[in-house]
C-alpha positions, -999 to +999 in steps of 0.1 A: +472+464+203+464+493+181+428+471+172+427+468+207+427+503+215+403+516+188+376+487+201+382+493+240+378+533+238+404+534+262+421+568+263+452+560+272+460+529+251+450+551+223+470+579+229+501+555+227+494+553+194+479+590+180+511+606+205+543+582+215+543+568+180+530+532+195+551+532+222+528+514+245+555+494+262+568+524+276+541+535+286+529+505+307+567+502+323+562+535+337+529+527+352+545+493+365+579+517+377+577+546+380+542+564+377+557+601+383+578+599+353+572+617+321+566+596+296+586+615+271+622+612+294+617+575+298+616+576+257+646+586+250+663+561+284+644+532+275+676+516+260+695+522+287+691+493+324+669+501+344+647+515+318+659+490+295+650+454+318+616+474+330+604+478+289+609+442+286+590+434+316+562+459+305+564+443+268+557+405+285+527+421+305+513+438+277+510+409+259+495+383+283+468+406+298+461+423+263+433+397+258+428+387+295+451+364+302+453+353+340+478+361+370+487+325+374+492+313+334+516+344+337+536+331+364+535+298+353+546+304+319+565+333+318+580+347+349+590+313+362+605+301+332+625+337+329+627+352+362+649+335+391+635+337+425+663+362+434+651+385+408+612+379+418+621+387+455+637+419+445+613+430+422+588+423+449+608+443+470+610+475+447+582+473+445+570+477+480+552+443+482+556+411+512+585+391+510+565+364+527+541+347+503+547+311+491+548+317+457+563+350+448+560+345+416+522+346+417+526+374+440+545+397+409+520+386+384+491+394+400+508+431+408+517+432+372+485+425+362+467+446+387+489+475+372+479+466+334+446+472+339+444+502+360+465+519+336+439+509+308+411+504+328+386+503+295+409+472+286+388+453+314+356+472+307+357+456+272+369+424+282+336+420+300+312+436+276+324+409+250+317+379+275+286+393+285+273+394+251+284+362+242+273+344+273+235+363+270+236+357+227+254+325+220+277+346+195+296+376+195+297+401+166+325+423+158+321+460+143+316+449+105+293+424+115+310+391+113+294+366+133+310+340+151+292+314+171+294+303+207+264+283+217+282+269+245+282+301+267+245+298+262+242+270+292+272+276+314+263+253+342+277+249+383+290+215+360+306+230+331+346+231+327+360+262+339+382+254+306+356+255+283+342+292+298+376+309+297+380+294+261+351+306+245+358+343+262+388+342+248+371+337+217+345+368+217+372+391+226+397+380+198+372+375+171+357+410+171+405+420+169+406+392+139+380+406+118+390+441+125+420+434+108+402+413+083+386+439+075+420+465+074+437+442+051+409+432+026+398+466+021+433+478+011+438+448-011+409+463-031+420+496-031+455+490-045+438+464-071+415+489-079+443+512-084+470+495-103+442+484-129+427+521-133+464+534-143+477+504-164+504+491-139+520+458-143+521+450-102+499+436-085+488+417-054+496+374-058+484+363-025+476+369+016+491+345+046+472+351+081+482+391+079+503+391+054+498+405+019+522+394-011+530+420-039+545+414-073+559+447-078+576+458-111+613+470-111+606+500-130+573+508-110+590+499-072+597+539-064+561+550-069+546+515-059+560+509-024+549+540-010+518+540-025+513+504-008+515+520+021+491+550+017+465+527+004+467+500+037+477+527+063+445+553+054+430+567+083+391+554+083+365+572+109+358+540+131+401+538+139+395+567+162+423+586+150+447+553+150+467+549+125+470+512+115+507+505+110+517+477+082+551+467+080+570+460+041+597+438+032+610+440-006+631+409-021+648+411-052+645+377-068+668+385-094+693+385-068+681+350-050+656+368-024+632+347-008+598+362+002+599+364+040+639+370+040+632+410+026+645+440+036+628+461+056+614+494+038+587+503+064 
């Protein structure tokens, strides 16, 4: 979401980030909610009901439309499965909407979404920018100029599968977020390689799954290391926009039968 924001512009989204400390899910349940609260009061009562249940529903929303995901995949595969109907009608009645529709189900999803997006309305502005430069290119290039190709967008026809256009859409908007953080993650693997070779340390960097980097730190070096880790991968670059990008670290001790994966958390 924080890649999201920095490539969308959008003000809003970003100032989750630079100002509520990535609280975006807040943020979004008071537009769903209640859109003449402060943000800053529902903060500290988001862990308390009604607060509580409306973060979860804003966490679920955030999520699915993010990347554009569609009204009715939302009610198929979410609220149906984790909503009852009694909940649906009374959240449809909250929130001022018709009791009558056959599907009420579709009926919240398509408010939700409706809300998403004109709380972030450059969200949907960027959305279609990515489409339309895939559909009039054949490929979509993200900021660092990674290519990937999409030839099939090239010759959308009345024929083609309205599958196959939602797919490769999909596709231009998430590979410009994949090598962003490509990108994020490669450049601070350099840096800390760089580093711990200029000044003689004994850790180092073993390997990378998806997003995730693997350290082998020294015992003796682990109190200047880990936060050094993070100052490397969490610098603040000009094209972030003021974002911070945010890693997470897990230390295991395999002296003392840790597994990688199964860490504690120290960030």
């Amino acid at each position: 979401m924080r890649i999201a924001a920095v490539l969308s512009g959008d003000e809003k989204l970003k100032y989750a980030f630079t100002d509520l400390g990535g609280d975006v899910h807040s943020l979004t349940a008071i537009a769903i909610f209640s859109p003449d609260m402060d943000v800053l009061e529902f903060m500290e009562l988001k862990e308390k009901q009604p607060y509580k249940g409306q973060r979860a529903i804003a966490k679920n929303t955030n999520f699915r439309f993010l990347f554009g995901g569609s009204a009715w995949s939302f009610a198929e595969e979410i609220l149906k499965k984790e909503w009852t109907k009694e909940f649906c009608l009374n959240f449809l009645d909250e929130a001022g909407l018709s009791l009558d529709s056959l599907d009420p189900f579709m009926t919240a999803a398509e408010f939700l979404r409706s809300a998403f997006f004109t709380s972030y309305p450059k969200l949907a502005i960027w959305h279609e920018k990515c489409h339309k430069i895939a559909k009039q290119n054949g490929m979509i290039r993200s900021i660092y100029g990674a290519r990937r190709l999409l030839p099939r967008l090239l010759y959308i026809g009345k024929d083609t599968e309205k599958k196959v256009v939602i797919e490769d859409q999909n596709i231009s908007k998430n590979t410009t977020v994949q090598n962003f953080e490509s990108v994020v993650i490669m450049r601070g693997m350099r840096e800390f390689h760089k580093f711990v070779k200029e000044n003689g340390y004994k850790s180092k960097i073993f390997g990378m799954i998806h997003d995730a980097v693997e350290f082998y730190i020294e015992k003796e070096e682990k109190e200047f290391i880990v936060p050094k880790i993070l100052e490397i991968f969490q610098r603040l670059f000009d094209e972030y926009d003021g974002v911070i990008m945010v890693f997470e670290l897990e230390i295991s001790d395999t002296s003392e039968g840790e597994v990688w994966g199964f860490g504690r958390k120290v960030a």
